[in-house]
C-alpha positions, 0 to 999 in steps of 0.5 A: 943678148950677152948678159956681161958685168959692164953691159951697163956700157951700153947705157947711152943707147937704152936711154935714147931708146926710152927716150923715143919710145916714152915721148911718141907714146905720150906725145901720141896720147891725144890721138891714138885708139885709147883702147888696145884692138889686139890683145893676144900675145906676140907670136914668140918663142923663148930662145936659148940666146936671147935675142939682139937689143935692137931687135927687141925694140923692134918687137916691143915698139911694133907689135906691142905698143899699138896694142896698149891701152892709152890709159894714161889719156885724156879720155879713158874714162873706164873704172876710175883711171887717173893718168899720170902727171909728168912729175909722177911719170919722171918720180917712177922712172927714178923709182925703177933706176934707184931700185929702192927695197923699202922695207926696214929703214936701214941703210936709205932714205927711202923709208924716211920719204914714205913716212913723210908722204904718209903725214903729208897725205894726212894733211892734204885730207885734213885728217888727224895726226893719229892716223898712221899707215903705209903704201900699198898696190893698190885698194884691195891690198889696202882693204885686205888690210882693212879687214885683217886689222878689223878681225884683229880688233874684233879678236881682242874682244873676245880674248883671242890674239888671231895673228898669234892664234888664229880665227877658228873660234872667232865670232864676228859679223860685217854690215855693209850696203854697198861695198866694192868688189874689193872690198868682198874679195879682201873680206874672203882672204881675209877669212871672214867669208864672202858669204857671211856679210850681212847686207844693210838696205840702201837709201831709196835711189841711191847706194849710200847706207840706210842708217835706220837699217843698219842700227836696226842690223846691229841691234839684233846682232849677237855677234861678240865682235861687229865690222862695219864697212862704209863708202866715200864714195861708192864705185858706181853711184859715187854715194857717200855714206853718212860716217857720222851717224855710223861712227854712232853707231859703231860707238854704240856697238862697239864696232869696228868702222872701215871706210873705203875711200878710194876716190871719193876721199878727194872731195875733201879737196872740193868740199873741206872736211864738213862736205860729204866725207865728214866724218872720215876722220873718225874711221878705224882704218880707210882705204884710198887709192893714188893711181886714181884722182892723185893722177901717179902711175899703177900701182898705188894704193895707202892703207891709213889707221887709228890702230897702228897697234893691230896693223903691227900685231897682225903683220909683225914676223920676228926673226933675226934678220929683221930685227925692228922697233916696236916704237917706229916699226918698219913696212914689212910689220905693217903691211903684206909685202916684205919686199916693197917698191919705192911706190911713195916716191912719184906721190911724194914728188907730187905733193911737192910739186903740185901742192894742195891747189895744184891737185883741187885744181884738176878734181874740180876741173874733173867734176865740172866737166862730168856735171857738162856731160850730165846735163848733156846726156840730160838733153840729148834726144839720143841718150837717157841720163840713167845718174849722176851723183855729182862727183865724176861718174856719170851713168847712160844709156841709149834712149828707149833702149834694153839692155843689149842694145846698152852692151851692144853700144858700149862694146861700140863705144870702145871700139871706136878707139875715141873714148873708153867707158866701162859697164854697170848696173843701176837698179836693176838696168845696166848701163855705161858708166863714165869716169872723169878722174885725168889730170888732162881732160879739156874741153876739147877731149868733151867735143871729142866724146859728145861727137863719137856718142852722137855718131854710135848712138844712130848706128844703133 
């Protein structure tokens, strides 16, 4: 394919392309395997001259589509994978036409509209106004940010600017019981160490922090400057923490409090804001995530806090190029990227579209519909109902099982192409772990599942 300067004539033709290829993978995401059989890659070379668009079509529609993931699907229920709402999916196509860099507010709209989505978020959860933040890929960019405005507070304790100076003479120590794995990993680039987190006990059956645990852990610390991590909710539980109480404490203790609240901050929608994340509204910094329970397309993450202060000091380079207010300053002070996608865009439309109601509607259609799988994961002569937290992860195994014939019948169970579940591990067991977070789940994509589980179950 020639690259030339009004190649953008052809224009027509790529769009009635996209428009086949969008509709049948959608309109197929009912009835296709959900997840991919052939991951390997395509058996190509690079050419010199490229090749023909039809050709490339050809090759992306036969040997890489079947072997997609129809994660955008009714009964993907691995990790927590919202889909996408056609108000979300129509948004990120704009977002690849307009090619919009938002990152200093000169010259576009675009950082305007992110702005506004942030404070509109705030209102969709019922948070203060003095929360601030922005977008990002995804929870672990927004817990790496976390972490860095938390070492950022913690530094001033102690007399040290650590963006300006660095963290070698920083002493600080995290507590957190159940963190998720991005949490751990944000916690180790930002150089607090992997290894140096100091692990509070749980409650007794679940994974939500034991307050008596963690007072007594901050009590004996003698660390000049404390970070505490919470959950709502935790990954596989869906356990939440009791942020009132460590808001107490952190108080107490003069620490920093971070709440990962990738998914369970929607059970605000469900439960108002005296439910289980009461106290969200005290955090320093939470992480949410949109990909997820909003139902927008990968990648999209938000990063808020009460500090914008120390975001700023930590992500702030000055240079000529980039002159910025410090009164309203612009995402690249405020985040990793420089260079950031018009990601704000699908969750702005979305909000406008749909609405506080439209949103509640489908988190408590997801929650009533883990419940039904709960109670017949409960009843089923096949199957042991190892937990259900009463949000939308429900946790199985096979009935009188070990744990190879759990992994067994979990590489089963997606194999079959009819559903898609994910592994985990509950005190000490594994086990499969369900996932209800689709804007498109019915009844009937239940019937589905409840059949092909019957059926694998027996093969066992």
């Amino acid at each position: 394919m020639t690259m030339t300067h009004n190649q953008w004539q052809a224009l027509p033709q790529l769009l009635t392309e996209f428009s086949k290829l969008t509709e049948a993978f959608i309109q197929s995401s009912n009835s296709r395997p959900v997840a991919g059989r052939d991951i390997a890659p395509p058996d190509l070379t690079l050419t010199e001259s490229g090749i023909e668009f039809e050709s490339l079509i050809e090759i992306f529609s036969k040997q890489v589509v079947p072997n997609l993931s129809t994660s955008i699907g009714p009964r993907y229920w691995g990790f927590v994978t919202g889909g996408a709402t056609p108000v979300a999916t129509f948004a990120d196509w704009l977002v690849s036409t307009y090619d919009q860099n938002v990152s200093k507010g000169d010259g576009s709209i675009a950082t305007s509209i992110e702005r506004q989505a942030i404070r509109w978020l705030t209102e969709l959860f019922d948070l203060p106004a003095s929360f601030d933040g922005l977008f990002t890929t995804g929870a672990t960019a927004a817990n790496y940010l976390g972490a860095v405005v938390a070492r950022q507070f913690a530094g001033h304790q102690q007399g040290i600017n650590v963006a300006e100076d660095g963290a070698f003479a920083l002493e600080v120590e995290v507590f957190c019981a159940t963190p998720h794995a991005s949490m751990i990993k944000a916690l180790g680039l930002a150089g607090l160490g992997r290894n140096q987190i100091t692990r509070v006990a749980t409650q007794v059956g679940n994974e939500a922090t034991d307050i008596a645990a963690l007072e007594s852990a901050l009590a004996k610390s003698n660390a000049k400057g404390k970070i505490v991590i919470a959950s709502a909710a935790t990954v596989t539980g869906t356990n939440f923490d009791d942020l009132m109480q460590i808001r107490r404490l952190c108080d107490k203790h003069q620490a920093w409090l971070h709440v990962d609240a990738a998914f369970g901050i929607f059970d605000r929608l469900v439960s108002g804001s005296e439910g289980r994340t009461k106290g969200l509204e005290l955090a320093d910094s939470i992480t949410l995530d949109a990909h997820k329970w909003l139902n927008v397309p990968y990648d999209c993450g938000i990063f808020l806090t009460r500090h914008l202060h120390y975001l700023v000091e930590s992500c702030d380079v000055p240079a000529p190029y980039l002159v910025t207010s410090k009164a309203d300053p612009d995402f690249f002070s405020m985040g990793v990227e420089n260079s950031r996608r018009f990601r704000a865009l699908p969750v702005w439309m979305s909000l406008l579209a749909y609405g506080k109601d439209g949103i509640r509607q489908w988190v408590s259609k997801n929650i009533a519909q883990t419940k039904q799988l709960a109670d017949w994961f409960a009843d089923s002569p096949d199957y042991e109902l190892v937990y259900y937290g009463e949000l939308n992860v429900v946790l199985f195994k096979p009935s009188g099982k070990d744990d190879a014939a759990t992994t067994s019948l979990l590489h089963a169970i997606n194999a079959d192409g009819r559903i898609f579940v994910s592994p985990g591990s509950w005190q000490g067991q594994k086990v499969i772990r369900a996932a209800l977070s689709n804007w498109q789940t019915e009844q009937i994509d239940l019937d589905i599942a409840k059949s092909a589980l019957t059926e694998l179950a027996k093969a066992l």
